[in-house]
C-alpha angles and dihedrals in degrees: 000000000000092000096051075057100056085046086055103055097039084057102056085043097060092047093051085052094049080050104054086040098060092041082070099043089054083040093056093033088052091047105050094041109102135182105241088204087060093052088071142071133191141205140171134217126196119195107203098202129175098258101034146334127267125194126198129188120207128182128184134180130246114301116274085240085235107118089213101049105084117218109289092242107192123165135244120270117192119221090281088052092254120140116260094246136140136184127204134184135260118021126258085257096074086070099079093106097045106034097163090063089061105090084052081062091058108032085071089069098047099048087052083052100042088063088068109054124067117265097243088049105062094076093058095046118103121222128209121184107198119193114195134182098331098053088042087054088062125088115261102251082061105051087046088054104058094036091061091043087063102041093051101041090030093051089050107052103031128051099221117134097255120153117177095263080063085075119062147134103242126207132248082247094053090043084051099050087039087057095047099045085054105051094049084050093051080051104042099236099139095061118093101219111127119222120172091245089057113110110220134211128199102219099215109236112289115206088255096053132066095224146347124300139186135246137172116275107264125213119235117222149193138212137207120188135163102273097019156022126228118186119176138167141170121265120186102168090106092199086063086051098064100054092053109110105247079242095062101041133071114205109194144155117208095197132111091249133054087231091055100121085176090082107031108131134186095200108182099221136179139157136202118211110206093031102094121112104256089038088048089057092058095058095049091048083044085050098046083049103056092040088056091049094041090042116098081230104056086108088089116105110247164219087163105234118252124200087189099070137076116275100277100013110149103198132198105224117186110206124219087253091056091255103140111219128185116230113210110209128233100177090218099162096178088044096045087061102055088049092057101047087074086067092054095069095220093154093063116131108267118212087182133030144270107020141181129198119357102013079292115155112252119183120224097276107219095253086215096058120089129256120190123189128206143189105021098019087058102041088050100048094043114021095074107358089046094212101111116149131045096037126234113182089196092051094044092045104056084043088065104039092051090047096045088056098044104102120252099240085054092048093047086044090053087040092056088053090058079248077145107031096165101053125071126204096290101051086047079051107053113017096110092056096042091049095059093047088055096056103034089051083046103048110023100023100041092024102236112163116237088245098052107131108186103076118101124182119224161157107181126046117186082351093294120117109247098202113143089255095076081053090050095059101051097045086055101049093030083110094062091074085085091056089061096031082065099035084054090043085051104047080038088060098039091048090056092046080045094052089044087049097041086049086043093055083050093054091048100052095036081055092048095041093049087050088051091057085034094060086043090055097051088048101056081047097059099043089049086050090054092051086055110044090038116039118192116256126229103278108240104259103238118201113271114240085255087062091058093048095044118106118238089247094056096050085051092056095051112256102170109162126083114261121202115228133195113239 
């Protein structure tokens, strides 16, 4: 009987083991398991430009936990590894007279963009519309009417998160800063990992931190886009910094707090609306226009001669009046660029030197740091001449020079052959011109000397584009790595009340399960000590059932085995 005991408890103790062992394992499996599509965030950005509008889509996952490390921003590829990108034309600008068709412009990007993010994620997407020169060139009133055109229509029918601050006309200042942002992110060079390779600069004190502190070298960039130019670059001389008009600087701390002296930037930033390739064209055609009419020769039938065209070009030009005129090109490359130096401004009255374009205050940019520039320096060093990249003034030069002369029935012969596959009809167009633009406002406007050696041109970094957009992006959500920070703080806490309780659970059970031997043990003790103190006696033999049905006689005669009978 004692023995079936002992089974017994063995046994329960064996099945609350195999319990308490199975609760962990669904405890650890339910832990570890994660959702992958939680693990990402979205976000769009729309740039609104003067000739069309482009929109982008980023994700990134949860923030490392670290307060130094920025969101890992990464954008979008489709199946094929292309990047999740759509362009449409005009620009957002077009619109002034209907504004109300302005939100139709847009929703054709975002339903192009929609079909890329999971379903459960839009909500939580958040969507920035983001208008540049050619919406800041409109009148207010106009402006006003097709932003509120797109926050109404836009708010209704997507689920973006799009609050009106989402839509806004941003500054050249803001588009700099944006571009600049983007580049040194491209680059890492807002992480503070040290490689050997790393250049590092020593940030002298600023009034808000006790002492001095390194970051990686920036680059500095410009940009040169249809309506206008940005050029921006890092300055930490701090005595430089304070004689940098408020206008012209941009103090800001990409952190995620406010205290974070580890991103804490001075970025010198301007902007020149008007400047831009295709506005700067404009002016000079304004300018040939007004000469012809001005000159005592203008009797003279036209077309009106352009040194800026291709040998043979006959150009449509529409006045400001609605004439229509006819340009002759000379390709002329050396004399395209003395007649656009006037347009520069470079003569303007300077309160404070140096200065670069439009009597505006530069200050002396460090000739061995980088400068990268993007959009139409790009466009005009690659597109046709197929040398973007590392920047060489001679070898660009001579490019231009020789294509300027060719003849325009050669270079639309050479055109219809894909000679030039990545150009259309209005770089062909206008490349001379463009070309000449690029390297005046390099070289005279922003002061870069011909043998500088440090300027690549570029659209892609690390095979990411580098538009401002992608900086845009990550000034605007550089706050949402708190949220994460938390949420990390938090499943770090519960995972070590999860781990005590999960060591607390093995204590119980190895101390249950020991009491339950424990109690086995004593009992088998005290079974074995009972043997001992109180042996069994011999059992009192009792007659077996043969001796009852045995006869006297036989009994006397000795019959002593047991005999089966039948009953």
């Amino acid at each position: 009987m004692m023995l079936r005991w002992i089974l017994l408890v063995l046994m329960f103790a064996l099945v609350l083991l195999a319990v308490l062992t199975l609760t962990n394992v669904i405890h650890i499996s339910s832990t570890k398991t994660l959702d992958s599509i939680n693990e990402l965030h979205y976000g769009i950005v729309i740039d609104c430009g003067s000739s069309g509008s482009r929109i982008f889509v980023y994700y990134w996952p949860t923030h490392s936990g670290n307060p130094k490390d920025l969101l890992n921003v990464q954008q979008l590829l489709d199946s094929s590894g292309n990047a999740v990108v759509k362009k449409i034309s005009p620009g957002l600008s077009s619109y002034e007279k209907t504004p109300d068709a302005a939100s139709d412009h847009i929703k054709e990007l975002l339903l192009y963009a929609q079909n890329y993010i999971p379903k459960e994620k839009i909500p939580q997407t958040s969507l920035y519309v983001m208008a540049t020169a050619g919406m800041r060139m409109l009148a207010p009133s106009a402006q006003q009417a097709i932003l509120q055109d797109l926050r109404e229509d836009i708010g209704q029918t997507f689920q973006f998160i799009a609050p009106e601050n989402h839509f806004e006309i941003i500054s050249g200042k803001q588009e700099g800063v944006y571009a600049w942002i983007a580049i040194n992110y491209a680059l890492d060079r807002f992480s503070h990992s040290q490689r050997e390779e790393d250049q590092l600069k020593t940030l002298e004190s600023l009034p808000s931190s006790p002492g001095d502190h390194q970051h990686k070298t920036t680059v500095g960039i410009i940009d040169m886009g249809g309506a206008s130019i940005q050029i921006a670059f890092e300055i930490t001389d701090q005595a430089i910094v304070k004689d940098i008009p408020a206008s012209l600087l941009s103090e800001f701390n990409l952190g995620c707090q406010d205290s974070d002296e580890d991103h804490k930037y001075n970025v010198y930033v301007t902007t020149f609306l008007g400047y831009g390739a295709n506005a700067a064209r404009k002016t000079y055609e304004t300018m040939l226009l007004q000469k012809h009419s001005s000159d005592s020769s203008s009797t003279k039938p036209e077309p009106i001669q352009d040194v800026c065209l291709p040998t043979g070009m006959l150009y449509d030009v529409q006045s400001e009046s609605g004439h229509s005129h006819k340009f002759l090109g000379q390709g002329d490359y050396e004399a395209c660029q003395s007649a656009l130096e006037p347009l520069m401004n470079l003569t303007a009255p300077c309160s404070q030197s140096p200065c670069s374009l439009n009597g505006i205050y530069q200050p002396k940019i460090d000739l061995s740091g980088e400068f990268y520039g993007f959009s139409e320096f790009w466009y005009s060093t690659e597109d046709v001449f197929n040398i973007g990249g590392p920047y060489d003034y001679q070898r660009f030069h001579d490019k231009a020079k020789e294509f300027c002369k060719t003849h325009w029935i050669t270079i639309q012969d050479r055109f219809k052959k894909h000679l030039y596959p990545k150009a259309d009809d209005a770089r062909i167009e206008l490349q001379c011109f463009k070309s000449a633009w690029m390297t005046q406002i390099f070289h005279k406007g922003f002061s870069f000397p011909t043998s500088y050696s440090q300027f690549t041109s570029a659209q892609l970094v690390n095979g990411k584009d580098v538009g401002w957009t992608l900086g845009a992006l990550i000034y605007k959500t550089r706050f949402l790595p708190l949220r994460d920070i938390e949420r990390l703080e938090e499943i770090h806490l519960n995972q070590m009340t999860s781990s005590w309780q999960k060591v607390s659970r093995a204590i119980d059970a190895s101390y249950l399960l020991s009491g339950c031997f424990l109690i086995v043990l004593a009992a088998i003790f005290v079974y074995m000590k009972r043997l001992k103190c109180c042996p069994r006696t011999e059992l009192p033999r009792v007659a077996s059932r043969s001796y009852f049905m045995t006869e006297p006689d036989q009994m006397e005669q000795g019959l002593t085995k047991s005999h089966s009978y039948s009953l």
